[in-house]
C-alpha positions in Angstrom: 102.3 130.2 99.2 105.8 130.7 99.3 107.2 133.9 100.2 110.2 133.5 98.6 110.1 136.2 95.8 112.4 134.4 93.5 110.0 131.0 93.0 107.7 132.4 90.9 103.9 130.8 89.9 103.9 128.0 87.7 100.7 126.3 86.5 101.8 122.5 87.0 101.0 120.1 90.0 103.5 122.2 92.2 103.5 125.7 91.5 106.3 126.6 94.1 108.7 125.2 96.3 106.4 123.2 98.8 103.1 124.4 98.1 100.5 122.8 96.0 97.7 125.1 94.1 94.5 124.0 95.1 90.5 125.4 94.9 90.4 128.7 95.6 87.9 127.9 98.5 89.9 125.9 100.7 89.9 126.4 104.2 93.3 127.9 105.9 94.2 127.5 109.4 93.4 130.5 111.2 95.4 129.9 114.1 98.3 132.1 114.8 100.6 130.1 116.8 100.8 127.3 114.2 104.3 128.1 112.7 103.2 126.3 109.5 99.9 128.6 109.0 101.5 131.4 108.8 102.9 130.4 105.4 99.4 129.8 103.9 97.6 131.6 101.8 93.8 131.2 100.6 93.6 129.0 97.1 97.0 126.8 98.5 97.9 124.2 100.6 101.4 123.2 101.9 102.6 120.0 100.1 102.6 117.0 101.9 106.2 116.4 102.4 106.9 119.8 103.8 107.0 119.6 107.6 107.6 124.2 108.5 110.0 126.5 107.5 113.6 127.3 108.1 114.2 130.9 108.4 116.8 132.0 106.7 118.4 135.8 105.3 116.9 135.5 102.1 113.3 134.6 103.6 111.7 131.1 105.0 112.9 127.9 102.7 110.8 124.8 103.1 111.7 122.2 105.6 111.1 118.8 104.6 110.4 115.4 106.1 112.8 112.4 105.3 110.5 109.9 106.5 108.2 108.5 103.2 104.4 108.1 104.1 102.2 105.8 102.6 101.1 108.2 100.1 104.5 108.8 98.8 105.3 104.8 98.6 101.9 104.2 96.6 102.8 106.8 94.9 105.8 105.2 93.7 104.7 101.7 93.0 102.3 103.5 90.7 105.3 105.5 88.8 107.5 102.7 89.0 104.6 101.3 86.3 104.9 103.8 84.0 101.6 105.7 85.5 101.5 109.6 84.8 105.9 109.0 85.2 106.1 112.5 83.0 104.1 114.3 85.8 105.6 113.1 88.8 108.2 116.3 89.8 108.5 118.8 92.9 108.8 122.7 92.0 112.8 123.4 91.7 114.5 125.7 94.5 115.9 125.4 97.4 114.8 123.0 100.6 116.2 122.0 104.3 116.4 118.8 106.0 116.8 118.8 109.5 118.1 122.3 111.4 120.4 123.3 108.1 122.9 126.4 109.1 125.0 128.5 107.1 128.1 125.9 107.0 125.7 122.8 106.4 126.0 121.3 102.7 124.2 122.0 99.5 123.1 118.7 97.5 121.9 118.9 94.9 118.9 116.9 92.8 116.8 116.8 90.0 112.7 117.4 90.4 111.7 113.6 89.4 109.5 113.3 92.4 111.1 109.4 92.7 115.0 111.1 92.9 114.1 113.6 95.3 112.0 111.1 97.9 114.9 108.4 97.6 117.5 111.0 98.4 115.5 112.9 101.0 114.8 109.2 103.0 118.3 108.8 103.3 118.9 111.8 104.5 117.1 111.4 108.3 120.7 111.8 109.7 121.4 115.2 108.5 121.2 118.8 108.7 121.6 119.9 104.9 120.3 122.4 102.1 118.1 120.9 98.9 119.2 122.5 96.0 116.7 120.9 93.1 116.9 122.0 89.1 114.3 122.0 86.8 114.6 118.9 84.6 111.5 118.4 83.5 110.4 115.8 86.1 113.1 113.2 84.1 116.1 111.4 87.1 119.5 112.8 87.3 121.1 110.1 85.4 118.9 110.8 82.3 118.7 114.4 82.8 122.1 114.7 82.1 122.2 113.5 79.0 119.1 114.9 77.5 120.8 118.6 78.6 118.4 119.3 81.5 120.9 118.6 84.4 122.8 121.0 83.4 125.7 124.0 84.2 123.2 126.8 82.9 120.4 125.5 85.5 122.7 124.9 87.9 124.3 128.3 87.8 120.2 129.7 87.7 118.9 128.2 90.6 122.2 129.4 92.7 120.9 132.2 91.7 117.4 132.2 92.1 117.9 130.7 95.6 120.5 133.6 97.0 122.7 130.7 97.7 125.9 132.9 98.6 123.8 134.9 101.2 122.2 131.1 102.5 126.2 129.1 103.4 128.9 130.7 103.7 131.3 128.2 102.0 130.4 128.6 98.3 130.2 124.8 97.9 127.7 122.5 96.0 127.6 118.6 95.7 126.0 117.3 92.7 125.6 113.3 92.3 128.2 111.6 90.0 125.7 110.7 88.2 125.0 113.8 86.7 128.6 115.1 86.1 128.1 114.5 82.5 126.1 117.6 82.0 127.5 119.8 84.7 130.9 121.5 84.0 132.8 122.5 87.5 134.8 125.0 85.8 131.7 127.1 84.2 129.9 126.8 87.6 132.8 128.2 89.3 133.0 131.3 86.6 129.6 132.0 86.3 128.3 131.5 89.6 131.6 131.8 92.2 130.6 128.5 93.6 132.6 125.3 93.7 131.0 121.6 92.2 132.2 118.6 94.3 130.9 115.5 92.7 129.2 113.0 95.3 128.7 109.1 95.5 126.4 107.6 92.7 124.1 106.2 95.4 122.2 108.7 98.2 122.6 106.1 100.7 126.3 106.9 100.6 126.0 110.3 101.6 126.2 110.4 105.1 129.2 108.4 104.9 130.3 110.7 102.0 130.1 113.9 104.4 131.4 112.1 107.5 134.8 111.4 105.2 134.7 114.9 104.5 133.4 114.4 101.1 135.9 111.6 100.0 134.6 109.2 98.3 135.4 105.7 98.1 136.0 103.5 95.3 132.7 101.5 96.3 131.1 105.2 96.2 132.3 105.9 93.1 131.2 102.3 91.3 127.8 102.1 89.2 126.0 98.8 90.1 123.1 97.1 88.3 122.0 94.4 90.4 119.3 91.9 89.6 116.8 94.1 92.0 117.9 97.4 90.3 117.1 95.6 86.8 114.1 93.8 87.6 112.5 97.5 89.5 112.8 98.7 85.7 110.8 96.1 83.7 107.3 97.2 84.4 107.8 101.0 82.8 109.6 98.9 79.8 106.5 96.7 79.7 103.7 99.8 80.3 105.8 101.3 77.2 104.9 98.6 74.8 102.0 98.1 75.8 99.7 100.5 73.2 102.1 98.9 69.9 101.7 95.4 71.6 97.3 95.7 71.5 97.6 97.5 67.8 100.4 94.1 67.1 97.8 91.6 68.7 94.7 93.2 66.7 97.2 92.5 63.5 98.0 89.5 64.4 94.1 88.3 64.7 93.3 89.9 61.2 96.4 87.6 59.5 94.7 84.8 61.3 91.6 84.7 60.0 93.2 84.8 56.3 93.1 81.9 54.4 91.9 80.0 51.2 88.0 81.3 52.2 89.6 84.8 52.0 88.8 85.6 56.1 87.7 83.1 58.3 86.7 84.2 62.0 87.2 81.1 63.3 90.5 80.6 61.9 91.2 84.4 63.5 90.3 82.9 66.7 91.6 79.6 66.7 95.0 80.7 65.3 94.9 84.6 66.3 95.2 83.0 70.6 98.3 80.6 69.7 99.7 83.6 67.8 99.2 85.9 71.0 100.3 83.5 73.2 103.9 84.0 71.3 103.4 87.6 71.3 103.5 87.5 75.3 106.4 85.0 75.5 108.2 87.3 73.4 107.5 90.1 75.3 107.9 88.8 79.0 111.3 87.3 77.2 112.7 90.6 76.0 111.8 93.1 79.2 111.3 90.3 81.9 113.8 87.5 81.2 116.7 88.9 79.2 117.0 91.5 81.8 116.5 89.5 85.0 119.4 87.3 83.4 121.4 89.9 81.8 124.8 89.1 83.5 124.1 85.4 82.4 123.0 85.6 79.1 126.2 85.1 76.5 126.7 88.1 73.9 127.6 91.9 74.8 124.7 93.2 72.5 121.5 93.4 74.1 119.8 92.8 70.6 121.7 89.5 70.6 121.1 88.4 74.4 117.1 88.9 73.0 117.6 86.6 70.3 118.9 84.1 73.2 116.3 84.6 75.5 113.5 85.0 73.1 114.9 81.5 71.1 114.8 79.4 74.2 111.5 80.7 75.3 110.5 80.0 71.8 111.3 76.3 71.9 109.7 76.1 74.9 106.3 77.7 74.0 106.3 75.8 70.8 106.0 72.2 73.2 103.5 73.4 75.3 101.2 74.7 72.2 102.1 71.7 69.7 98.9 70.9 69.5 97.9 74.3 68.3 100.2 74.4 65.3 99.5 72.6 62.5 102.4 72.8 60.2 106.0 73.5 60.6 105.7 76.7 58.4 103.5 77.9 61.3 105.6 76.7 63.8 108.4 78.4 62.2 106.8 81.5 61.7 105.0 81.9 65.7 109.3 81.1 66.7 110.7 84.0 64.3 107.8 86.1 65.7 108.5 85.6 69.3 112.5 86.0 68.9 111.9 89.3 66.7 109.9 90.8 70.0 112.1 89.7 72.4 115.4 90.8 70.6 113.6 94.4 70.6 112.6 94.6 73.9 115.8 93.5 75.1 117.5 96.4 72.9 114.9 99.0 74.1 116.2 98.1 77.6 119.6 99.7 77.0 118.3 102.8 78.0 117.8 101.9 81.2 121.3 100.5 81.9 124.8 101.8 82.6 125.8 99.2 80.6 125.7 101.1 77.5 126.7 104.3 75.5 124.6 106.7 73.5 127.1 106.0 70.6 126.9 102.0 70.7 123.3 102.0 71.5 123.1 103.5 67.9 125.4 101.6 66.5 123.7 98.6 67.7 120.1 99.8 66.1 122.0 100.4 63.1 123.0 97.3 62.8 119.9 94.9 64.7 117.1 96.9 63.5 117.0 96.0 59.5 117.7 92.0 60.6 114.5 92.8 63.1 112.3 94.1 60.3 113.5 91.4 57.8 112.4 88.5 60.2 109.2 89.9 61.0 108.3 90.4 57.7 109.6 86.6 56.7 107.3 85.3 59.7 104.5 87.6 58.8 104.7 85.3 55.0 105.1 82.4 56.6 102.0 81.8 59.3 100.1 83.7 55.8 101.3 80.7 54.1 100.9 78.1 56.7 96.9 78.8 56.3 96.9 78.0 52.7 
């Protein structure tokens, strides 16, 4: 366990900076010499990243590795699904790369476990101090907004960490990402220390430092390529995945309606084709739409989903022809599969920096009541296309 007196206990995965609770029966190393057995205590284990302790005046502060291990990048392929996401965090407090002194730099991070391994990977180079806040186990970016990266847990973990008696230079960088919830001027008041803002991107940081924390314009420039869009679709597709089973068990009970009252085989028969668009719909609005994003004509995101999810459409409806029997049907299994794809597509603004908060609303406002309209107008019509 940690000896640092100011990281208290705390009954989650991680109950302080780089130690994991575990059965109370582990084994410990009994051997002296190991400078990493010192530091543990019966009932813990030292987390996996952490590679020793720095010594410092205010007690030892975990030193941690900036190479990933396979654990870690398994790990992330599973969170990068949407697979116990909420869970994934480090404790908050302080943490060295490298040989950190009392003039190396403070960055500072949110406890997503995702954030802190990519910036920690980039950070092989370095000697540098790990300042990380308590967000919840949510990124820096969406921290910020949601009041969790914040000047008030900023200004507390300076404290908690005894960060004046740790540098001497009363200097911490926090990503630009995260300047929307952190105020420079309140951090300097409350806590004496000064917030420089650093490059969006942790593979800028070296670079950032070696330009004595000048950043460029490139540095300073939010880019959402087609890799950093595509990385996102399978948390937007775990997300919808619960509503999309309840939508597809709907979907076979409308099918089997008819002029016998319920028909099984007509909920089989006509419940697949009406899945089928179901799955379009949805690989249209959190695959396609924002694979093509750039390329798709419209600023609203609702309206790129109409797009994507019409084409897609048109093109489902020739390969399942033979499956439809009417052109109320036909009509109905289209609506249906633009509806999901011009949701999806507006769920994924979110994720983007494309966006605001205030025209995210403003475009549910307005898309939402159209959405609802047209599902319930295809909902009558593949209803009336079994009559």
């Amino acid at each position: 366990m940690s000896t640092n007196k100011n990281s208290p206990l705390k009954k989650t995965h991680l109950s302080t900076s780089g130690v994991t609770l575990m059965p109370a029966m582990e084994k410990v190393k009994d051997n002296c010499c190991d400078p990493v057995s010192i530091h543990e205590k019966p009932g813990y284990s030292l987390c996996p990243y952490v590679d020793g302790f720095i010594t410092t005046d205010t007690g030892p502060v975990p030193r941690i590795k900036t190479k990933l291990s396979i654990h870690d990048r398994i790990s992330t392929l599973i969170v990068r699904c949407g697979i116990n996401r909420n869970q994934y965090r480090v404790a908050p407090g302080l943490y060295g790369v490298g040989q950190p002194d009392k003039t190396s730099e403070v960055l500072v991070t949110a406890n997503f476990k995702l954030t802190f391994d990519h910036l920690r990977k980039e950070l092989a180079p370095l000697n540098a101090w790990i300042l990380v806040l308590d967000t919840r186990g949510i990124n820096v970016w969406c921290a910020a907004g949601k009041g969790t990266f914040a000047t008030r847990e900023l200004v507390n973990q300076i404290q908690r960490a005894d960060l004046d008696k740790i540098v001497d230079h009363k200097r911490v960088i926090v990503p630009q990402l995260g300047a929307t919830g952190v105020s420079a001027r309140a951090v300097k008041k409350e806590s004496c220390f000064r917030v420089v803002y650093g490059p969006v991107r942790a593979k800028d940081i070296p670079k950032f430092l070696e330009k004595d924390r000048k950043a460029t314009a490139s540095m300073r420039t939010v880019t959402f390529s087609f890799v950093e869009r595509i990385v996102l679709t399978p948390v937007e597709l775990q997300i919808v995945l619960k509503p999309a089973l309840i939508t597809a068990l709907i979907l076979f009970i409308l099918s089997g309606l008819g002029p016998g009252f319920f028909s099984f085989s007509g909920a089989w028969s006509r419940g697949v084709t009406a899945l089928a668009f179901l799955l379009t719909g949805m690989v249209s609005g959190a695959v396609i739409t924002p694979a093509l994003l750039p390329y798709i004509p419209g600023r609203e995101f609702a309206l790129k989903g109409i797009i994507a999810g019409s084409l897609t459409g048109l093109a489902m409806l020739g390969v399942a022809s033979s499956a439809i029997p009417s052109f109320s049907a036909g009509l109905a299994l289209f609506l249906f599969c633009l509806t999901i794809s011009s949701f999806l597509a507006m769920n994924f603004t979110g994720t983007t920096p494309f966006t605001s908060p205030s025209g995210v609303e403003k475009e549910m406002k307005r898309h939402i009541p159209i959405q609802l309209i047209t599902l319930v107008l295809a909902s009558g019509l593949w209803l009336y296309s079994a009559f």
